[in-house]
C-alpha positions in Angstrom: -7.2 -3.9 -5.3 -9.4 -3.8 -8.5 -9.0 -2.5 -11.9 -12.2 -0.3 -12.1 -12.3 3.7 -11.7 -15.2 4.8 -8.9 -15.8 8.1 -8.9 -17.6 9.7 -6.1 -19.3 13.1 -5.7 -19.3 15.3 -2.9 -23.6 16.1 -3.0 -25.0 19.0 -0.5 -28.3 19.3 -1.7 -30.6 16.8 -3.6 -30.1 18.4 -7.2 -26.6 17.5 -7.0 -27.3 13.6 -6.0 -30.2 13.5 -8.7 -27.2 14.9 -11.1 -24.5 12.9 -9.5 -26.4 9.9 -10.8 -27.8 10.8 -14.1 -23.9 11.3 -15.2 -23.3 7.8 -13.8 -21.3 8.9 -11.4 -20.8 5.3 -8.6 -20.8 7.0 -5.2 -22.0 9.9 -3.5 -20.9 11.3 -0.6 -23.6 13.3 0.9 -22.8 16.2 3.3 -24.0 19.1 4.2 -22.5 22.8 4.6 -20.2 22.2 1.7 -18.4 25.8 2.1 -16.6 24.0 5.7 -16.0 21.0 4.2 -18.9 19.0 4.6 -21.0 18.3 8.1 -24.0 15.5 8.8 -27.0 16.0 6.1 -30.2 15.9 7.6 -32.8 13.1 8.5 -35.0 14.9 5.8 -32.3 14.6 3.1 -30.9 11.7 4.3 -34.3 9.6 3.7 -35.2 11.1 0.5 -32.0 10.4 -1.0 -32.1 6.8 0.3 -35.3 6.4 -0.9 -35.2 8.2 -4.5 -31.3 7.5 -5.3 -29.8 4.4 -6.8 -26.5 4.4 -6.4 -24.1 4.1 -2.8 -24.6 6.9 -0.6 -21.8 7.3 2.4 -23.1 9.7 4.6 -20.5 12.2 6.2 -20.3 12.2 10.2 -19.0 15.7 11.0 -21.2 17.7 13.6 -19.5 20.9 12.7 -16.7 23.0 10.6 -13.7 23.5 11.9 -10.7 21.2 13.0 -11.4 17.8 13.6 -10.9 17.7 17.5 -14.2 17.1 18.9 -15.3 17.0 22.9 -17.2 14.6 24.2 -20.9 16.0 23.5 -19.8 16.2 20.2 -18.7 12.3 20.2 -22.2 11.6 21.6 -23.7 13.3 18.7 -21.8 11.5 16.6 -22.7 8.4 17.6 -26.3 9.4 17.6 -25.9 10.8 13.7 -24.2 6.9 12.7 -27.1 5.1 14.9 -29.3 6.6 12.2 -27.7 5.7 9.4 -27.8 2.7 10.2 -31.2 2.6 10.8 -31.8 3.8 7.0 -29.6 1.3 5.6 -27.4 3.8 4.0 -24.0 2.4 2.1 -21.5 4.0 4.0 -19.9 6.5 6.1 -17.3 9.1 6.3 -15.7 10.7 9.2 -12.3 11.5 11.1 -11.5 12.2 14.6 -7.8 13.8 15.6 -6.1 14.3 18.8 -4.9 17.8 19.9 -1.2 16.2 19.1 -2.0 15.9 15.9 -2.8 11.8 15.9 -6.0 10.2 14.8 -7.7 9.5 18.0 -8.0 5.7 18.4 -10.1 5.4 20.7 -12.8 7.8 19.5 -12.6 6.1 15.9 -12.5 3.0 17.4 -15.8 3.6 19.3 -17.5 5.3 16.3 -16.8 1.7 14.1 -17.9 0.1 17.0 -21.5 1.6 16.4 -20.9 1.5 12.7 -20.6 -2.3 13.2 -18.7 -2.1 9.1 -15.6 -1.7 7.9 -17.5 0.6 4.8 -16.4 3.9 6.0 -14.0 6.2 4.7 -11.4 8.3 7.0 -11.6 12.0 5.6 -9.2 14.6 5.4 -8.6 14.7 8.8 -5.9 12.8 7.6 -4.6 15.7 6.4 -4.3 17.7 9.5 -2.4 15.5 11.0 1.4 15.1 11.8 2.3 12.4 10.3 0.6 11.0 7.7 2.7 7.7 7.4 1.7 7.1 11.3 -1.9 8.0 10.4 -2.1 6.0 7.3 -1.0 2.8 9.7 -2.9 4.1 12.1 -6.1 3.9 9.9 -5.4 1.1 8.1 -4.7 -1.0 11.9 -8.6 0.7 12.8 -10.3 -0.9 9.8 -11.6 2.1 7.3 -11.8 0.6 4.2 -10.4 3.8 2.7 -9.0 7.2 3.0 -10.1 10.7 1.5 -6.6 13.2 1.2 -5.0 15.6 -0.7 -1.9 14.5 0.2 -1.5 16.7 3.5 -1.9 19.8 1.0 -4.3 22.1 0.2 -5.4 20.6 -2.7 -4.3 17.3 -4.7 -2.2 19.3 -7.3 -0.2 20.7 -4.4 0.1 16.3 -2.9 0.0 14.7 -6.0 3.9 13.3 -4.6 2.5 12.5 -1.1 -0.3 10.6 -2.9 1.4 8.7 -5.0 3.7 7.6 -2.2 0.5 6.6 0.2 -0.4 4.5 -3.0 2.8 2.7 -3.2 3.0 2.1 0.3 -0.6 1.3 1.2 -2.7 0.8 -1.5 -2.8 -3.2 -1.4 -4.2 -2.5 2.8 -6.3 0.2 2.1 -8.3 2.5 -0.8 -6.5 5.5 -1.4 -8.9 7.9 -3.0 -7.2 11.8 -3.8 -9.5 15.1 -3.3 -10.2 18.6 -2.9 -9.6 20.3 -6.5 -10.0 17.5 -8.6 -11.4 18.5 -11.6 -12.7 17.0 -15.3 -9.3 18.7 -16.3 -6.9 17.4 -14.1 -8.9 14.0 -13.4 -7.6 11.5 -15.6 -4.1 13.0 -15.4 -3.9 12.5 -11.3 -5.1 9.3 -11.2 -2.8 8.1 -13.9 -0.1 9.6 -12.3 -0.6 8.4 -8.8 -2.1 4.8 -9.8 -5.4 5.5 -7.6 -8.5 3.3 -8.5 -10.9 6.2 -7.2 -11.4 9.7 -7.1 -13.5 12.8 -5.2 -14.7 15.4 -6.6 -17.8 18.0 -6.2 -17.7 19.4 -9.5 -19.6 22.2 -8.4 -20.9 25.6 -9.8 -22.7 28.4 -7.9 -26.9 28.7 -9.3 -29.5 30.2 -7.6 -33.3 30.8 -8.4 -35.0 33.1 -10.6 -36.5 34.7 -7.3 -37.5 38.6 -7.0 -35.6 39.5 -3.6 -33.3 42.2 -2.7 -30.9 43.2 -4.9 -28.2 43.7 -1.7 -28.1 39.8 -1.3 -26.7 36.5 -2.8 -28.6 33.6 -2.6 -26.3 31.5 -4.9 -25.5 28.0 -3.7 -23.3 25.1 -4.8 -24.7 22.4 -6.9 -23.2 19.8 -8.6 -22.9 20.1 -12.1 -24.6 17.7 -14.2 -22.0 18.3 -17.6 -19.1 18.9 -14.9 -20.0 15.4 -13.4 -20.6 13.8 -16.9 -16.8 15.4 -18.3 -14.9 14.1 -15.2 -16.5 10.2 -15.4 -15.8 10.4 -19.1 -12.1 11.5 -18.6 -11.4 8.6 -15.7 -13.3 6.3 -17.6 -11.9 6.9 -21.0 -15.2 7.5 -22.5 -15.3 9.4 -25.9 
């Protein structure tokens, strides 16, 4: 579809974005609760980083950890989450909705476009979870995302690498196929290459915390995306010595 790598971090805090774009990195994905995945960022964080960040945010739409089958209050929210990003004029979005059975649920991603009103959002690993992810991938593709998040149905994309390959083959010229969960500077340039995918997700995180005086019988370490980590991995895709 084009010729240039895009590589997009997984942010959970505002250090990370501020990182995330001083390594040129060309997308974040904003989240919160990184340890489950990723759920909706706050209005707080959301406005700041619109407001202070430069480069396209897509804001994930995930009201909690878990599996991906939601109920209908959790539908409603939502709604209510993408209703305010659009309202901040933020890039993009990112979420995934899947059936009991196993399916992406049509009608609730449907809906959720609907109120989007843009075919800029990506389907997340949800895609993953589900039973087929041939049927999904046509599934998606038929709903309008204008790209999916996986790890090829695996845990991580070491463990898919063959699945997405294959989803590259088959569906890269409908939709954006972009591998993650365990991509790393390492393995970056190496995945890409080998399953001819024009983007790539990463978090490139390591574990920090502040030089605080508390008590000793606690860990308050948290995730932050790493500015050299970030820097290594666009360097490697981008074939930047």
């Amino acid at each position: 579809m084009y010729n240039k790598m895009i590589v997009e971090i997984a942010c959970n805090n505002f250090q990370s974005c501020q990182n995330a774009e001083a390594a040129s990195a060309d997308r974040i994905e904003l989240i919160e609760n990184l340890k489950e995945g990723g759920c909706t960022p706050s209005y707080g964080m959301l406005k700041m980083v619109k407001e202070q960040i430069s480069i396209p945010i897509y804001v994930m739409i995930r009201p909690r950890g878990g599996d991906f089958v939601y109920s209908n209050e959790e539908i409603e929210i939502m709604h209510g989450d993408i209703a305010l990003c659009k309202k901040l004029t933020v890039d993009g979005i990112v979420f995934g909705v899947v059936t009991k059975e196993g399916d992406v649920n049509l009608e609730a991603c449907a809906d959720l476009l609907e109120t989007w009103g843009s075919n800029r959002a990506t389907f997340h690993r949800a895609l993953d979870r589900t039973n087929d992810i041939h049927k999904s991938m046509q599934d998606i593709i038929n709903l309008g995302f204008e790209r999916v998040l996986t790890s090829g149905g695996h845990k991580n994309v070491s463990d898919g690498k063959e699945v997405i390959r294959t989803l590259q083959e088959q569906y890269g010229e409908q939709i954006i196929v972009m591998p993650g969960a365990g991509v790393t500077p390492q393995n970056a340039k190496e995945l890409s290459d080998f399953c001819g995918t024009k983007e790539i997700h990463a978090t490139c995180k390591n574990d920090t915390s502040n030089d605080v005086m508390t008590n000793d019988n606690f860990s308050d370490s948290y995730p932050v995306s790493d500015l050299k980590l970030i820097r290594g991995l666009v360097n490697a895709v981008k074939d930047v010595s």
